[in-house]
Backbone bond lengths (Angstrom), bond angles and torsions (degrees), N, CA, C in turn:
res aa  C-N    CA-C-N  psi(-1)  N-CA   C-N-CA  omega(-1)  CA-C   N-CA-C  phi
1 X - - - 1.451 - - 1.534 108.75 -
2 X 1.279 115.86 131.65 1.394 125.89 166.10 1.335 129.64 -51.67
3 X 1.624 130.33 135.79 1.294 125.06 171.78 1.485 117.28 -38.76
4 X 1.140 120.03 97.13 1.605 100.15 164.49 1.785 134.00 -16.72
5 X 1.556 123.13 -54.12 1.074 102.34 159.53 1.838 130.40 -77.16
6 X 1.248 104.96 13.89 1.566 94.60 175.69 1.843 92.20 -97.86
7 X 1.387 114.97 -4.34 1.511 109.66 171.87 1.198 120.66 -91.45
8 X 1.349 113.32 -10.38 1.163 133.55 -172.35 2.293 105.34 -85.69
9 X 1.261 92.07 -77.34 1.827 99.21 151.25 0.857 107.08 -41.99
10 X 1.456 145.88 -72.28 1.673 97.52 -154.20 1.637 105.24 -91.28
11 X 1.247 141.92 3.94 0.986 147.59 163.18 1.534 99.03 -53.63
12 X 1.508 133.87 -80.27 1.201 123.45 159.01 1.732 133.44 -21.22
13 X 1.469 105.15 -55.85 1.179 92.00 -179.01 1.458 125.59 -83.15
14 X 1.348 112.54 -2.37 1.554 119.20 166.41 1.186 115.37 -57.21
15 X 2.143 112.90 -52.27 1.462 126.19 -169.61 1.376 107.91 -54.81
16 X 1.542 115.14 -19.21 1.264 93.25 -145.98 1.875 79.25 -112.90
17 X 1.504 128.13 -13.33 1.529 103.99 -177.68 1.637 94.99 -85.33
18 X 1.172 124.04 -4.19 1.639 119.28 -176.06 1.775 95.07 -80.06
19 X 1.492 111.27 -55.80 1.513 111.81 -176.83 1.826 110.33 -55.66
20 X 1.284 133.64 -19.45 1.437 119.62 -179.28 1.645 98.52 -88.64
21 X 1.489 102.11 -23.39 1.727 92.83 -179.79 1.706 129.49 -55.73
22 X 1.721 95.50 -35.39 1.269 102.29 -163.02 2.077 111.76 -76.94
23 X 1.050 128.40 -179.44 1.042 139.87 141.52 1.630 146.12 -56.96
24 X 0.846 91.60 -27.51 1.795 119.10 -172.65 1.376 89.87 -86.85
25 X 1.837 105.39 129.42 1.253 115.36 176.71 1.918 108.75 -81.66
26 X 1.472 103.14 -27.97 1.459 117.52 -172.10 1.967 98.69 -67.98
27 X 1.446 84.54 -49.04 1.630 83.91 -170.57 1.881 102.21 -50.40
28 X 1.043 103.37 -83.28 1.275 119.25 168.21 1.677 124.41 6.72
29 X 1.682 101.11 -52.80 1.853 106.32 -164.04 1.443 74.18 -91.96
30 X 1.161 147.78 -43.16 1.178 151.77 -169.03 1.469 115.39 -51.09
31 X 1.720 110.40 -49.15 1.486 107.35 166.27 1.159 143.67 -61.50
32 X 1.975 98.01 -39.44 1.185 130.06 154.25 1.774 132.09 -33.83
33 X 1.772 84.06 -42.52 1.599 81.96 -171.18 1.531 90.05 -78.96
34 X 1.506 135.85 -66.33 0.996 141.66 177.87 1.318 135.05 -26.91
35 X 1.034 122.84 -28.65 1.464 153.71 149.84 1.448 121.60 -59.89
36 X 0.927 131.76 -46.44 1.370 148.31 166.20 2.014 109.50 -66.28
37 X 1.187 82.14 -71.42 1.819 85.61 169.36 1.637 93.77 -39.58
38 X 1.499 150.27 -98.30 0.926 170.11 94.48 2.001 94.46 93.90
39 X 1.796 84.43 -63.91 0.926 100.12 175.39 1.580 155.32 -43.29
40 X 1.989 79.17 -46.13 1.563 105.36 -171.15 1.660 106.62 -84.93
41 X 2.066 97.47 -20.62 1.501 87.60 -164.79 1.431 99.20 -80.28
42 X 1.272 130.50 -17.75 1.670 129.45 -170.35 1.458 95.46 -71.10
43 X 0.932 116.77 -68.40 1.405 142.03 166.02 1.824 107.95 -19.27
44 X 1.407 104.26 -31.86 1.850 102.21 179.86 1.783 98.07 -98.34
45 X 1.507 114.30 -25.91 1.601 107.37 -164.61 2.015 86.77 -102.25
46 X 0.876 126.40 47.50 1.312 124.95 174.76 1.770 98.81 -92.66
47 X 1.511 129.49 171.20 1.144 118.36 156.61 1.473 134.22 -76.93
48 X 1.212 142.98 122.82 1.526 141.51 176.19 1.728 106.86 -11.38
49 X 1.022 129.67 -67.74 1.491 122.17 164.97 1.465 139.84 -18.09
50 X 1.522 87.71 -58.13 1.460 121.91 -179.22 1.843 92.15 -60.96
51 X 1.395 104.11 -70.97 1.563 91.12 -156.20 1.869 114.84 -79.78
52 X 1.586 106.18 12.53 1.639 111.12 162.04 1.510 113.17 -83.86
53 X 1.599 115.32 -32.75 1.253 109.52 155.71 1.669 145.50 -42.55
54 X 1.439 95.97 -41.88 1.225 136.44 -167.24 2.282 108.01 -75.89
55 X 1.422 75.98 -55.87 0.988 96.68 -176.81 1.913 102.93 -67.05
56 X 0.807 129.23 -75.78 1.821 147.11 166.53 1.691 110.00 -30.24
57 X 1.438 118.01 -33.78 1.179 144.30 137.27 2.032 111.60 -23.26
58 X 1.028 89.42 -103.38 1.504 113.13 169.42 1.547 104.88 -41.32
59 X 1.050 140.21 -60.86 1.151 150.57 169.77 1.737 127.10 -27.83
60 X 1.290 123.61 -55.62 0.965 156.85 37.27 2.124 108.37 63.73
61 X 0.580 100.42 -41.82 1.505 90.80 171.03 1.240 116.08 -117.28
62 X 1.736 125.08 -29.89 0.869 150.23 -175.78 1.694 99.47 -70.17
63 X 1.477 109.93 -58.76 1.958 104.93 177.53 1.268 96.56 -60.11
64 X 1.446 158.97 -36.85 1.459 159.31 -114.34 1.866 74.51 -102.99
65 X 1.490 114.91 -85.98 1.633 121.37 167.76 1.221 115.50 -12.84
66 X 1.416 106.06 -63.00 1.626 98.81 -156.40 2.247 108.79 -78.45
67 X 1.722 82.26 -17.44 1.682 93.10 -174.04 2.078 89.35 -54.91
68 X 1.433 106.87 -62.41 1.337 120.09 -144.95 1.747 100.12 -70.36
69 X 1.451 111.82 -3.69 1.624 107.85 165.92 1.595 116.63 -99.63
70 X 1.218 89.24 -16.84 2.284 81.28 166.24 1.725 107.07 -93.36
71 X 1.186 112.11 9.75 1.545 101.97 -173.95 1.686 95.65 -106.37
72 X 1.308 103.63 -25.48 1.681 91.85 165.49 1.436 151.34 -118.34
């Protein structure tokens, strides 16, 4: 049986590549929101490791951005 939050992720990230597929603007914010929720809760039952990675990750891309707007 699968970690609960890795059921949790991709449960989210499914909702949400099915919700950009469709047409429907309703469907859509709808998947979005749902997906995200989905998201955040896998995302809280993940292990401490997991989300320092994650986090340092993001971090980490974000100085990379902000480096490459004072240099020009």
């Amino acid at each position: 049986m699968p970690p609960d939050y890795l059921v949790f992720l991709l449960a989210g990230l499914g909702i949400i590549g099915i919700g950009l597929r469709t047409g429907e603007e309703v469907v859509r914010i709808a998947a979005a929101i749902a997906g995200s929720i989905l998201l955040i809760w896998g995302f809280a039952l993940t292990p401490l490791p997991f989300q320092l990675l994650v986090e340092a990750i993001s971090i980490l891309a974000v100085f990379s951005v902000c480096v490459r707007c004072l240099r020009a």
